[in-house]
FIKOLZA-1660 file (N, C-alpha, C; in steps of 0.1 Angstrom, whole numbers, plus 5000, padded with zeros to 4 digits):
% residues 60
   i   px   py   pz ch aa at
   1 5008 4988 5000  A  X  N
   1 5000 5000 5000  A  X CA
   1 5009 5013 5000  A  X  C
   2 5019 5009 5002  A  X  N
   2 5031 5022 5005  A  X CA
   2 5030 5028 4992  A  X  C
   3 5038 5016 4983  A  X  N
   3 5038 5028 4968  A  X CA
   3 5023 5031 4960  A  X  C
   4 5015 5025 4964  A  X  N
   4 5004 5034 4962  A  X CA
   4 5002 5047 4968  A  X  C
   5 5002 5049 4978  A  X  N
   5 5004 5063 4989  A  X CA
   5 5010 5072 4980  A  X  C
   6 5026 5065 4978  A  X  N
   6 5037 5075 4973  A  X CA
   6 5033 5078 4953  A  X  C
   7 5023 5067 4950  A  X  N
   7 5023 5077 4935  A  X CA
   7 5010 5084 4933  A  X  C
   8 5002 5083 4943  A  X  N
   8 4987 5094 4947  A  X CA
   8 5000 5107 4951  A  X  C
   9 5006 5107 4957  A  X  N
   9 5010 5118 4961  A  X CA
   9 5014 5128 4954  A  X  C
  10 5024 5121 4939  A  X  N
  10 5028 5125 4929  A  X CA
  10 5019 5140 4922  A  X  C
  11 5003 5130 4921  A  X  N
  11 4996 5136 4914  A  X CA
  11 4984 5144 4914  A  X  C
  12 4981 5155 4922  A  X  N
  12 4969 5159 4925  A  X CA
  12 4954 5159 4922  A  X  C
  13 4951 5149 4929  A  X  N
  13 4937 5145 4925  A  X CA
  13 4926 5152 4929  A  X  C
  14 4930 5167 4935  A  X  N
  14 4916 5172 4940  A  X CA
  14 4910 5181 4930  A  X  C
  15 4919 5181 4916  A  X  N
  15 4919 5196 4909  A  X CA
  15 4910 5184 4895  A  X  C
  16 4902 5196 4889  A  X  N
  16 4899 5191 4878  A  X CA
  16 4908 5192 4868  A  X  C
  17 4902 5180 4858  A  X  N
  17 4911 5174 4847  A  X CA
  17 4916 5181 4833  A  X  C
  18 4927 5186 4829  A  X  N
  18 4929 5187 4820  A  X CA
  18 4923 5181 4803  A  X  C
  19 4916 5185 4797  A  X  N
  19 4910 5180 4786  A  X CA
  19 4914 5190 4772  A  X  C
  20 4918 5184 4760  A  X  N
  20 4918 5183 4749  A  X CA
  20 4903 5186 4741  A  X  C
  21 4899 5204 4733  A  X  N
  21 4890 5198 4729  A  X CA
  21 4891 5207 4716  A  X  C
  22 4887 5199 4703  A  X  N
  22 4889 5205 4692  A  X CA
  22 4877 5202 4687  A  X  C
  23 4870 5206 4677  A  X  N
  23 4855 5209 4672  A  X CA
  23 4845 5200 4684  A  X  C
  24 4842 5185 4676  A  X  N
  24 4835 5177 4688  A  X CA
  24 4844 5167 4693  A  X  C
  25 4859 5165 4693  A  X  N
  25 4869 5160 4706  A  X CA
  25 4866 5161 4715  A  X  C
  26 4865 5159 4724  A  X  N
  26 4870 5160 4736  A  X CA
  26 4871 5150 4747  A  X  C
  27 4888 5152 4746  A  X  N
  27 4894 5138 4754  A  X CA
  27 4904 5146 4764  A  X  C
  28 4904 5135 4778  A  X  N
  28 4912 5145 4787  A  X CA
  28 4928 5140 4781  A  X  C
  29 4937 5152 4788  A  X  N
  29 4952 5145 4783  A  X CA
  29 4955 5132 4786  A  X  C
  30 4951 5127 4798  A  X  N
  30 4959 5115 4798  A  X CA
  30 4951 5100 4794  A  X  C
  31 4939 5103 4788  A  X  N
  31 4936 5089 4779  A  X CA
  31 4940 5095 4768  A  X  C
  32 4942 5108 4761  A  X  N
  32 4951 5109 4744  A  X CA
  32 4963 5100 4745  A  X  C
  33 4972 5104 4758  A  X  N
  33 4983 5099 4762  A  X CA
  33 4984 5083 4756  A  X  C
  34 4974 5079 4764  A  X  N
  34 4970 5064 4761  A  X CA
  34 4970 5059 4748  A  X  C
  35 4959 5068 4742  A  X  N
  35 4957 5064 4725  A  X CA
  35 4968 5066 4720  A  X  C
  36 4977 5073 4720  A  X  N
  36 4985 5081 4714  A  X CA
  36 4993 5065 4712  A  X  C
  37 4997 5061 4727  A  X  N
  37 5008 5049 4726  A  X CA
  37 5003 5037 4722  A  X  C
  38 4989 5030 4725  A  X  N
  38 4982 5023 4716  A  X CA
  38 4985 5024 4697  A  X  C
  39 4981 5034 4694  A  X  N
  39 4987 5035 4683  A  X CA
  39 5000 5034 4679  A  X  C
  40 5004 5040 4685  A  X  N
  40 5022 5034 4680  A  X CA
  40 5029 5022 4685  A  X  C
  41 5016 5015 4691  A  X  N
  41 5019 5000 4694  A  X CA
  41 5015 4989 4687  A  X  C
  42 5004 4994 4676  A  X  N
  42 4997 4988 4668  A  X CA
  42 5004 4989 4654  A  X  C
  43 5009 5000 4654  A  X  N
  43 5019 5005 4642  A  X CA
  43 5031 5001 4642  A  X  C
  44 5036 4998 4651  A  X  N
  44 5050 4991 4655  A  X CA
  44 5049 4975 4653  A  X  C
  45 5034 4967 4659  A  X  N
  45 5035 4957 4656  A  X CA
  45 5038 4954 4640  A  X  C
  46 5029 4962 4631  A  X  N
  46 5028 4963 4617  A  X CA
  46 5038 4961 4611  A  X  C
  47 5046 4968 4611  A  X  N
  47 5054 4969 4606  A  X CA
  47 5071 4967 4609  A  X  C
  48 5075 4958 4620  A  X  N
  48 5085 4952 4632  A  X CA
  48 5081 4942 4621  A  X  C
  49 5094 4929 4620  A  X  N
  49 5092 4917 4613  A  X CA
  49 5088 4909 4622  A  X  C
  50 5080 4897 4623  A  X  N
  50 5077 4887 4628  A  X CA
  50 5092 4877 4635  A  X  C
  51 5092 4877 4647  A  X  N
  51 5102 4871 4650  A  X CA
  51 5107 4857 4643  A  X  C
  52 5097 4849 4641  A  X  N
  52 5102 4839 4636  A  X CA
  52 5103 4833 4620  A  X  C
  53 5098 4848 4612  A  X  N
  53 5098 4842 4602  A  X CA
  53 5110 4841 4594  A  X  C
  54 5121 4841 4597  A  X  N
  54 5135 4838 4593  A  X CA
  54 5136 4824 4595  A  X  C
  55 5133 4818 4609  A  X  N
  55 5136 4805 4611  A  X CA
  55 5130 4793 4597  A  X  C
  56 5117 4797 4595  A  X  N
  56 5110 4791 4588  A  X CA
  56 5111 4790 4570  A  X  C
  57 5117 4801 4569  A  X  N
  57 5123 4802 4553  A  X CA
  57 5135 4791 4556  A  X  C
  58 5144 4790 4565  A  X  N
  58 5154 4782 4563  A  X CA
  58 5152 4767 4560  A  X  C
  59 5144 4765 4568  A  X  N
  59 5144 4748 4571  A  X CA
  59 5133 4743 4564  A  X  C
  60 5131 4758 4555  A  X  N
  60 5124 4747 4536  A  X CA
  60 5133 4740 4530  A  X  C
% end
């Protein structure tokens, strides 16, 4: 429970949330944050080669 204590402390939870809003957007910063990295985790998988597909061209 300790380092839970110590990362509430970090971050002020009594204040309202920061939000992102452009025509009909509106997302607070830290789920864009989220999407943001989802996306370039989705995009990374994409296009990163498949680990094993070297193995399997060989041992045709």
């Amino acid at each position: 429970m300790g380092l839970y204590t110590f990362l509430a402390a970090l971050v002020p939870l009594n204040n309202y949330g920061h939000f992102i809003h452009w025509h009909w957007l509106y997302v607070s910063y830290a789920n864009f944050i989220v999407i943001c990295l989802m996306v370039i985790t989705f995009v990374a998988a994409l296009l990163l080669p498949f680990p094993g597909r070297n193995r399997r061209k060989e041992n045709r």
